[in-house]
Structure formats: C-alpha cells, structure tokens
C-alpha positions in Angstrom: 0.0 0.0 0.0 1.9 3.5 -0.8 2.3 6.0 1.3 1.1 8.9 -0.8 -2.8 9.5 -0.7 -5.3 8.1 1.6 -6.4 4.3 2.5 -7.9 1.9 -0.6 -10.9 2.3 1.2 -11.4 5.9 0.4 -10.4 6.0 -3.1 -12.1 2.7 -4.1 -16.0 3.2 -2.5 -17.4 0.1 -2.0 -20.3 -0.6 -5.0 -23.7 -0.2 -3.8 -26.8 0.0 -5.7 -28.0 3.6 -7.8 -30.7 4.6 -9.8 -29.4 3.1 -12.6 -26.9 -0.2 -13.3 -25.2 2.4 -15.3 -23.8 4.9 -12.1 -22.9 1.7 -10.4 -19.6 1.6 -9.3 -16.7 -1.8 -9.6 -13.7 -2.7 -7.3 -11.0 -3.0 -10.0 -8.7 -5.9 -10.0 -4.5 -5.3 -10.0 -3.3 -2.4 -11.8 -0.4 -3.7 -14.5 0.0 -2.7 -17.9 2.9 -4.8 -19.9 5.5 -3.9 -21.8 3.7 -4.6 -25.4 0.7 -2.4 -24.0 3.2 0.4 -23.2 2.6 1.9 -26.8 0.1 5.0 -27.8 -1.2 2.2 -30.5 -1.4 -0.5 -28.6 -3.1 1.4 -24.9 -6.4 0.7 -23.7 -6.4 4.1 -22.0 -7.6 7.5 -23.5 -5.6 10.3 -23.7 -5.6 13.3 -21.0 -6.5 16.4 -23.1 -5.2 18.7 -20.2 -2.1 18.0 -17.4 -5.1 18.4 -14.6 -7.2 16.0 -15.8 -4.5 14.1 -16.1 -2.8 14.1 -12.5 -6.4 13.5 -11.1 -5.9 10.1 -12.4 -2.1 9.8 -11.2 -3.3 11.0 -7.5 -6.0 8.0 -8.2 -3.4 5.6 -9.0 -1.2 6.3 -6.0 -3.3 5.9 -3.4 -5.6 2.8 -5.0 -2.9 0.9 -4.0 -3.5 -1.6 -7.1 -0.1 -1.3 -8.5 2.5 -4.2 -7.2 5.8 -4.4 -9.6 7.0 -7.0 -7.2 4.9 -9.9 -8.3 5.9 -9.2 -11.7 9.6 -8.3 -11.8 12.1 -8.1 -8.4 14.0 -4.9 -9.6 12.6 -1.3 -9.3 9.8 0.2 -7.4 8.1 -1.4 -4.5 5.3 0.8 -5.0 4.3 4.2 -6.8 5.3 7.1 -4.4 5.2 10.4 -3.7 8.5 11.0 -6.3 6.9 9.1 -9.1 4.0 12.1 -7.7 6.2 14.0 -8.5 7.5 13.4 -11.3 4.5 13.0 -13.1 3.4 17.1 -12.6 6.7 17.8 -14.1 5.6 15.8 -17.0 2.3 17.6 -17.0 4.1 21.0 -17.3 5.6 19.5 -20.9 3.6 20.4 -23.8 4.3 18.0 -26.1 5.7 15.4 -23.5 9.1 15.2 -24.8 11.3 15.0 -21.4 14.8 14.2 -21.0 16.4 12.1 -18.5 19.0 14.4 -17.4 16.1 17.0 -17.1 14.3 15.2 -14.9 17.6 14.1 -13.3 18.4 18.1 -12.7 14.9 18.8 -11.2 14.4 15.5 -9.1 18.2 15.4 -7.8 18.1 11.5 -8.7 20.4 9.0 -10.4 19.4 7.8 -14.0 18.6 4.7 -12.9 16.3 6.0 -10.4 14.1 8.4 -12.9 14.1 5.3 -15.5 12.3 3.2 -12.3 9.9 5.8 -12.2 9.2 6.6 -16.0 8.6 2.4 -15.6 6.2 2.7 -13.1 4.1 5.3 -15.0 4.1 3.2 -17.9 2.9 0.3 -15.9 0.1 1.8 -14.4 -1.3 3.0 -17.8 -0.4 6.9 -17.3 2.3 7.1 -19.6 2.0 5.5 -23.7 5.6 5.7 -25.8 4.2 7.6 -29.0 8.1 7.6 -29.9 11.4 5.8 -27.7 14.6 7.2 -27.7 17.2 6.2 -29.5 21.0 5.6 -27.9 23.2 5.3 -30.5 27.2 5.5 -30.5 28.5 8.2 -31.9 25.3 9.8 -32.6 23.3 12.3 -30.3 20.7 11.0 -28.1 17.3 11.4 -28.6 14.6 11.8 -25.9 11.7 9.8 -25.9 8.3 11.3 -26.6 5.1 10.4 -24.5 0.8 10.9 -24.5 -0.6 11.7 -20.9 -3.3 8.6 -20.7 -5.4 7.8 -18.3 -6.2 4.2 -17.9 -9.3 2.8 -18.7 -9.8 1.2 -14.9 -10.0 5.0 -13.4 -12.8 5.5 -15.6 -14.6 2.1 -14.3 -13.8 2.9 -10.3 -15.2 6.2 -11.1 -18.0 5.1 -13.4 -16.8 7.9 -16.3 -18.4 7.2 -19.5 -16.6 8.0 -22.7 -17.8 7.8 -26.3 -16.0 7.7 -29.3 -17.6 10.5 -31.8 -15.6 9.6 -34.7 -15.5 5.4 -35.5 -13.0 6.0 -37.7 -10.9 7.6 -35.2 -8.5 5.6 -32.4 -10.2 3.7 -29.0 -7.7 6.1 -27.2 -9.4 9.4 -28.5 -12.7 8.6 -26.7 -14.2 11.7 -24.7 -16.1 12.2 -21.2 -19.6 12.1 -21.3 -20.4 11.8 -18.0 -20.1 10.3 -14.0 -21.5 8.1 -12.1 -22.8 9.9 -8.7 -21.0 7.3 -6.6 -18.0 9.0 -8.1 -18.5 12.6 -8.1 -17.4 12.9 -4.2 -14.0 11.4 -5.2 -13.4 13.3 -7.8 -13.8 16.4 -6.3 -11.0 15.4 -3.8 -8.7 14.0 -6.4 -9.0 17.7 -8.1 -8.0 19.2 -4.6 -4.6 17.4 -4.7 -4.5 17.8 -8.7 -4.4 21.8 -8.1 -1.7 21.5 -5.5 1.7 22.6 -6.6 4.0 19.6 -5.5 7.5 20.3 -3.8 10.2 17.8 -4.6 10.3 14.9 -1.6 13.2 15.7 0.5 14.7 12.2 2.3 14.2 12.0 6.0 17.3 12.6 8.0 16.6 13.0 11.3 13.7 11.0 13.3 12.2 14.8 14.2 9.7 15.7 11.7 10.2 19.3 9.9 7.7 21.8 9.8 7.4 21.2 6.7 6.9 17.5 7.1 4.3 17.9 9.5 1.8 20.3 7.7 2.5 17.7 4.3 -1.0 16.5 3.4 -2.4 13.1 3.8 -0.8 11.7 0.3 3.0 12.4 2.1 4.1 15.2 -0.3 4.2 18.8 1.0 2.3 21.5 -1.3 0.4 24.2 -1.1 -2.8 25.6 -3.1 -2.0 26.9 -6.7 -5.1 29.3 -6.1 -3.4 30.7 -2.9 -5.3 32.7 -0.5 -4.2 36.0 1.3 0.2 36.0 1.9 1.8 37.4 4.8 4.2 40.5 4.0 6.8 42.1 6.2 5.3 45.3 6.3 1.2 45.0 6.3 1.3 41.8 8.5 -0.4 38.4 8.7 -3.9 37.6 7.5 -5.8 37.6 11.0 -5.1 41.4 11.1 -2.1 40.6 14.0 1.3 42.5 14.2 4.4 41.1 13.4 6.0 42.2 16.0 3.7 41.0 18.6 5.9 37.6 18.7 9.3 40.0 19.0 11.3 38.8 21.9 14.2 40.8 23.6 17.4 38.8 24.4 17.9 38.2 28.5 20.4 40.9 30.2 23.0 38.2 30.3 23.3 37.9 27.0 23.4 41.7 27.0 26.5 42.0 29.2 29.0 43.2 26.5 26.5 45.7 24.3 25.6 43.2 21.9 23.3 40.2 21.6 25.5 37.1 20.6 22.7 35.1 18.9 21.9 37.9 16.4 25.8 38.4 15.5 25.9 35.0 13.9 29.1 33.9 16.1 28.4 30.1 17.4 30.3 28.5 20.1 32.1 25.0 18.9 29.9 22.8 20.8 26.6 24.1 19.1 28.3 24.7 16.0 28.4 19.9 15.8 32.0 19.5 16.2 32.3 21.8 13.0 35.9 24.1 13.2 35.9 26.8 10.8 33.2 25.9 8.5 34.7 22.6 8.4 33.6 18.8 9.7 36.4 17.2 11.8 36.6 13.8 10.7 36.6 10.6 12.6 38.6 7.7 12.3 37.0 6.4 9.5 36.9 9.6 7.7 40.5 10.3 8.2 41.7 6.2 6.6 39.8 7.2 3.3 41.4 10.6 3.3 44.9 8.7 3.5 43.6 6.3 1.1 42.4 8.2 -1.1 45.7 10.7 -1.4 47.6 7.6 -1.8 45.9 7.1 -4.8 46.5 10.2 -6.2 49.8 11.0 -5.3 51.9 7.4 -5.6 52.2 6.1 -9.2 51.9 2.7 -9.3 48.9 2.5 -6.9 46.6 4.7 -9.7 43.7 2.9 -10.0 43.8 0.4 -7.0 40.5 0.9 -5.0 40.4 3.7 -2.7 39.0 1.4 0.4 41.0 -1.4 -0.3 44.3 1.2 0.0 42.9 2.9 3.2 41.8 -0.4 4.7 45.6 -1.4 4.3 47.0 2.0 5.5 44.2 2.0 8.9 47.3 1.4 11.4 49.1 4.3 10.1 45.8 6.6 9.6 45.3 5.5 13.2 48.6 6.8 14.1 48.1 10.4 13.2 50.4 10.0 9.3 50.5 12.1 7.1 50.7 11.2 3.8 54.1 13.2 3.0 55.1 11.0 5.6 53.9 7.7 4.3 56.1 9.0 1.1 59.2 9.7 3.0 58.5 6.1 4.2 57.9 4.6 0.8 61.3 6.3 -0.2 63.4 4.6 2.6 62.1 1.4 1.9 62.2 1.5 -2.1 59.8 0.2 -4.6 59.5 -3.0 -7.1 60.3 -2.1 -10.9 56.9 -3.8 -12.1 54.5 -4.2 -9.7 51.3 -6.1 -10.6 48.9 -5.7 -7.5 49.6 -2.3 -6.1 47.7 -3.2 -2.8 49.8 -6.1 -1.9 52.8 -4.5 -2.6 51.6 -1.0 -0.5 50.7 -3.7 2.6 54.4 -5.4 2.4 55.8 -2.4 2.2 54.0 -0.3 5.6 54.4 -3.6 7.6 56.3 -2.2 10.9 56.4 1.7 10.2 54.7 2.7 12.7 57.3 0.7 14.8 60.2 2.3 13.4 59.0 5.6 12.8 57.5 5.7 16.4 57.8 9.5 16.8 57.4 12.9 15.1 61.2 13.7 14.7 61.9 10.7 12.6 59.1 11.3 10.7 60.3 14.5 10.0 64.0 13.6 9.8 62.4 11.1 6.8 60.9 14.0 4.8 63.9 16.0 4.7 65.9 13.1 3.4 63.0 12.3 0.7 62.7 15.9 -0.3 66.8 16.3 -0.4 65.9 12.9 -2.9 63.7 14.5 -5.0 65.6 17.5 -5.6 68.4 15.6 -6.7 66.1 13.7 -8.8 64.5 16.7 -10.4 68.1 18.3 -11.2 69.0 15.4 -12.9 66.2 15.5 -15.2 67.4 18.8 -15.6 70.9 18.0 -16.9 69.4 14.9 -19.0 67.1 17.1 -20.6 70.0 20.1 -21.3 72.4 17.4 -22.4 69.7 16.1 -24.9 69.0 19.6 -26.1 72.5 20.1 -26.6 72.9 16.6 -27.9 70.1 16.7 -30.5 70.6 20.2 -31.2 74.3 20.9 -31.6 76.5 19.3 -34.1 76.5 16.0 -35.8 77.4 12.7 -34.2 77.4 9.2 -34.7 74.4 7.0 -34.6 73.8 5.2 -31.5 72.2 1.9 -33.2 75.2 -0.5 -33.3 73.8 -1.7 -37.3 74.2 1.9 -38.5 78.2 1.1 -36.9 78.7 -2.0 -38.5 77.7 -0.5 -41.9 79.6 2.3 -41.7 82.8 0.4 -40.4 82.1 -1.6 -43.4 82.2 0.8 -46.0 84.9 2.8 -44.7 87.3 -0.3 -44.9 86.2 -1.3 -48.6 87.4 2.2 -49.3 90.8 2.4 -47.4 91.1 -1.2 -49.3 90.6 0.4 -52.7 92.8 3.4 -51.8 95.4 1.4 -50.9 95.2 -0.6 -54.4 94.6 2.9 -56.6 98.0 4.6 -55.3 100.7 2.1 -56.7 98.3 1.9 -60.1 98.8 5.8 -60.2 101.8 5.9 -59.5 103.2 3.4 -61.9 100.8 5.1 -65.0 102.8 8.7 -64.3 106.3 7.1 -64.1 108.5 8.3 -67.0 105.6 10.6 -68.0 108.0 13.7 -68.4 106.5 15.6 -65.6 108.6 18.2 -64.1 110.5 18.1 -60.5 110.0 21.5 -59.2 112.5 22.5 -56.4 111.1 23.8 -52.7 113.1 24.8 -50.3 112.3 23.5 -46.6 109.8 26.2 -44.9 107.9 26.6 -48.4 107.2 22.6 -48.7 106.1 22.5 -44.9 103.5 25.8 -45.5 102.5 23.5 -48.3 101.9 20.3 -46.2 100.2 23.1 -43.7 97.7 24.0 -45.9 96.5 20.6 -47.3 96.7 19.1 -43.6 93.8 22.2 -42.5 92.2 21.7 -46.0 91.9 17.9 -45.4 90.5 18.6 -42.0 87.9 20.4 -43.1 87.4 17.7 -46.1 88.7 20.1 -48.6 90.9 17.8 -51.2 91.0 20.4 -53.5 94.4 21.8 -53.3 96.0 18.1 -53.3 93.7 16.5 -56.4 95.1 20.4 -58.4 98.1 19.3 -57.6 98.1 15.5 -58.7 96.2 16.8 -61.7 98.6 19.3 -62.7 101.9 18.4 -61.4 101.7 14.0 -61.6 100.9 11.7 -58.5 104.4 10.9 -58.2 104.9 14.9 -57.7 102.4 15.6 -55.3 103.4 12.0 -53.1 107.1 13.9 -53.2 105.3 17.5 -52.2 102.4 16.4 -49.7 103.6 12.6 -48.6 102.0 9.2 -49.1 99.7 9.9 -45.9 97.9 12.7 -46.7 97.6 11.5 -50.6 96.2 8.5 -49.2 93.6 10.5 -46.6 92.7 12.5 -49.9 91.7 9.4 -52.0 89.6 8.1 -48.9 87.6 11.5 -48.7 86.6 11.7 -51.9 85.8 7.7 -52.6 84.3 7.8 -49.3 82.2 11.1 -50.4 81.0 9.5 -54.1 80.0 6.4 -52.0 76.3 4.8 -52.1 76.6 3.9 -48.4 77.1 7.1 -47.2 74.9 10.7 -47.6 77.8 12.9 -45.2 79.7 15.0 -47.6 82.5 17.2 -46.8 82.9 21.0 -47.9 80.8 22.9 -50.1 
C-alpha cells in the first residue's frame, strides 16, 4: 500500500446500488500494464486532453494501491510514491511530453537509474504510452523519448466515467467524457484538490524529528500548497488575521546583553553548538581520516593509480590510526624503495607499511624522513634537468654518430672497402705517371712545410682540393714527393668515401 494518498478504502468506494446499473460503481482488480501495451497504438487508455485532468488520475493511481511491480519483476519500485508524484506534474508541465532524462535528473536530484524506475512505473500503471522511444546510439546524439498523458481505462470504471467515441474511424484512445457516475463525483472532487496543489520535490528523511514542513504535508506524504493561494503574509502589512508582526518580537535576557551586543543575532556560534564543526569545516573521525589517507595515496603514488580507494585505506588503517601524514607515508615509501613492475599495487603498499609505525615511532623521525626524501627529490628533479639540457644540446648541436650499433657496422664496413681500394689505386697511379716527363719543381724546406700546412687544415675540413690540383697538374708521383703518401692516401679516402652509395655525409661545399 503506498504511502502517498489516503487508504484503498477511500479511493475505491465500496459498490452499492444507484438509480441506474449504469452509475454503479466496480472494485477494479491489479493495476499492471505490460510492456507490449506500453505503446500510444497498442493502450487501452484514452488520452488526458489537459495536465489536470490528467494528474487526477495519477493522484488515483497512487493511493488505490493496485499497482504491485513485485509480483511481476524483483527490480525497481516497491510501489508508486510520492517522487513518481512527483515526477509526473513535471511531466504535466511538458507540452508536447518530450522529457529528458538528465532534465528530470536536474529537477528531481536523482540517479538515471532512479528516474528510469519511475518513468517504468508510470508506464505500468497506464499513465504514460511511448508515441516515440529514444534512441541511444554510439557516436550519434541522443534522442529523448516522446510520450501521451493517458489515463487508464480502470479510473474511468472505479469512477464510473463514461466516454464515447464521436468519430469510428478515429483511435479507442481518442474517446471523450460524457459523464459520471454519482458514486463517483465525491471522489473526484477530492482527487481535483490534490490535482491543483503545486508539489515540492520529496526531501529524504534525516533525522527521526519531523520538519515543519513535514508535519503540515498532506495526507498523500508530499508537502504542497494551493495553486489558487489565498491571502500571503508581508513584512510590512502583517499576517492575515489582522495581527502585528511584531507581537511575537522577543528581547534577548540581560546576560546575553553584558557586553552591548546580543551574541545570537551576531551570527558567532560556540564549537559545541556549532556539531563539532571548526571553521566551517567537519572534523573527521577515524574512519573519515583512513579514506582521506587512502584516497591521497591514490592520487599521489604512481603505481597504486587505479587500485580501489578502500582497499588502500583499509591497508593503511594502522598508520591513519597513528596520526600520518601522507608526505610521511612518502618519506617512508622512499626509505624502503619500490619493485620495478609491480602487478597488485595493494599487496605491494601492505608489504611495504608492515612495521612503520614501529620504526617511525615518533614525530622527529618522521620528520627527519621528509627531509631526506625531499633532499631525494631534488636531486632527482636536477638530474632530469641536466638529462634534458644534455639532450637539447645533444640533438641540437653538431652531428654525431648514430647510437644503433647496425648503422656502426655499416659504416665500419664501407669505410674499410674504401681504405682497401685506396690502398690498391695509389701504386696503379703511380706506376701510370712514371716516365711521364713531368717536371720536378725545387722547394726549399719552410715553403714545402706551408704546403703540407695547408693541405693538412684543408683535409681537415674535407677540402681535397688543393691536393687532387696538384696530382692533376703536377703528376701523382709529384704531389706524393710535395704532400707525402699519408695525406695522398687521406685525400683518395675523402673523396671515394664522399662519391660512395653507403654514405649521404659530404664534406665541404
């Protein structure tokens, strides 16, 4: 039986005898409407024209006491109550009924789950028909589902409401009122009461002392007043049975008065009114402060991101207990050390905290463990800082050699095939310009070493140009006399080494 209106009794009169077999009044079986029936097509309800109309039947339904989910389904609703209430006049305020569940969600303050239960229950009781169902699909925006206001077909049989249908070729759900019975009339009179009551949202009970609010709630459990309100108190003109506002105005006792001001008006409350609460803020308990450990853990060390919150304060409780900190449950993590790959970050966490509290038994070696973990990190972070410099520098400065040991090999490779081939093209050359007729030119000492000079910086620049002009011009066997087999040879090398396939470095311009 819900909650929300009065007894069965009342909103079900017991059938006794009229006038006529036609104003005679039924006691209607269980109210349940399945899922197949759910449809505006397929309803054997009529459709509210207006949202009053409309809630006089939903005030019906909730305190007939015919609807019970349970014997159908064991998830949801036990029974349609004063939120389905009032859920329903927000969905008599939509015109065309095309609500949203995180609307609803927003002006009820529920879950999703929660508002779908409800939605449920008023399709089950024949007050809601789908005349369109959303649509959820990925990647495309979701659509709302799109209802008709009905009113099922048993409130017009308790009531004894006749309907007709004018048009035959129109819908059974477009029938219209024709008329009551008179065993019905009284009832409907009080179901238009609570129809033209403006519904507040049910707050959740959470103290066994009722509000005021609570306590002037009507019979159906929801709080509301008139829409039609009467005469409203004002500050200035006073309430409506002509008394003075300020006939109820109390001054505060002369002990309170003591210093020149009244301590209740100034807002100021003293810590054991004010529920434990220190500067706006709850203390925690000992519970309280084991999640609050917990949960920093989890934000704060790496390789326990995405462990379970409880489960980490639940194996931190001694130290929580003990009044840590969690910059001191670091500086202890530090001293112990950590596993390269962990795989159960909760394990590891309880093998590691086993006997802190024993060794770190007081305040100054907690504290003498913080400064040695915060002289660790700053180490740590000014090695990053080199690293990262020395890679600037590294990646930005000049070339260098490849790190991968293949790019070595190959390179090694190709340099020796061309100090091979060197090696073999000297003699050739230097047997082709033998008896050639080239001519020896003399130089003296300090002119042949400015020479050598020259080709030695030219060659370290890999600039062979002033040795292959001079093996061009003068003979190899010449410029071997002038420049010496070494540097001849280093000349060859550059340039096979430059026209090579398995190399894109070139010297000079």
């Amino acid at each position: 039986m819900s909650t929300v209106a009065a007894p069965a009794a009342v909103m079900l009169p017991a059938p006794r005898r009229a006038v006529d077999d036609v104003d005679s009044v039924a006691v209607l079986p269980e109210l349940w409407v399945p899922e197949a029936s759910q449809w505006l097509s397929s309803s054997a309800g009529r459709v509210a024209l207006e949202g009053y109309s409309w809630m006089q039947a939903v005030h019906w339904v909730a305190g007939a006491g015919l609807y019970q989910p349970r014997r159908h389904r064991s998830s949801g609703l036990r029974s349609f109550n004063a939120t389905t209430v009032f859920i329903a006049q927000l969905l008599a305020e939509l015109n065309p009924c095309f609500p949203g569940i995180e609307y609803l969600m927003r002006r009820t303050g529920l879950s999703k789950r929660i508002v779908n239960y409800h939605l449920a229950a008023l399709r089950e009781t024949g007050l809601l028909a789908y005349i369109s169902k959303g649509t959820r699909v990925r990647g495309a925006r979701a659509e709302a589902s799109e209802f008709a206001r009905m009113i099922p077909v048993e409130f017009d049989v308790a009531l004894g409401i006749r309907t007709v249908l004018r048009d035959e070729a129109a819908p059974a759900y477009t029938r219209a009122v024709t008329g009551i019975a008179e065993a019905g009339r009284e009832l409907m009179a009080r179901l238009g009461k609570k129809a033209a009551r403006k519904l507040r949202r049910p707050r959740p009970k959470t103290s066994p002392k009722a509000s005021l609010a609570g306590a002037r709630a009507g019979a159906d459990g929801v709080a509301g007043t008139a829409v039609s309100a009467g005469s409203r108190c004002t500050p200035m003109g006073g309430g409506p049975n002509g008394s003075s506002p300020a006939g109820t105005t109390s001054l505060p006792p002369e002990s309170k008065l003591a210093s020149g001001a009244d301590e209740s008006s100034s807002g100021k409350k003293s810590m054991g009114k004010a529920g434990g609460r220190k500067n706006g803020r709850r203390k925690l308990n000992v519970i309280g402060r084991r999640y609050q450990l917990g949960r920093e853990l989890t934000q704060q060390v790496e390789w326990l991101r995405g462990c379970s919150a409880p489960r980490v304060s639940w194996v931190a409780r001694d130290l929580a207990d003990a009044g840590w900190t969690v910059t001191e449950v670091l500086a202890w993590l530090h001293l112990r050390g950590t596993a390269d790959r962990v795989h159960r970050g909760s394990g590891l966490l309880a093998v590691l905290l086993h006997g802190a509290e024993t060794v770190l038994d007081t305040p100054a070696k907690r504290a003498d463990a913080i400064e040695q973990w915060r002289g660790a990190q700053e180490a740590r972070r000014r090695h990053r800082i080199e690293q990262v410099r020395a890679d600037r520098e590294r990646y930005e400065g000049d070339w260098q050699l490849p790190e991968s040991r293949a790019v070595h090999s190959e390179m090694d490779s190709a340099v020796a095939q061309l100090k091979s081939a060197s090696r073999a093209v000297v003699p050739d050359l230097v047997d082709d310009t033998e008896g050639a007729g080239v001519t020896s030119y003399e130089i003296d000492g300090q002119e042949l070493a400015d020479i050598r000079a020259a080709a030695q910086a030219g060659l370290e620049t890999g600039d062979t140009t002033l040795i292959n002009d001079t093996v061009h011009g003068c003979g190899l066997e010449e410029a071997v006399r002038v420049y010496g087999e070494d540097l001849i040879l280093r000349a060859h090398q550059l340039d096979r080494f430059r026209r090579s396939s398995l190399s894109s470095y070139a010297y000079g311009a």
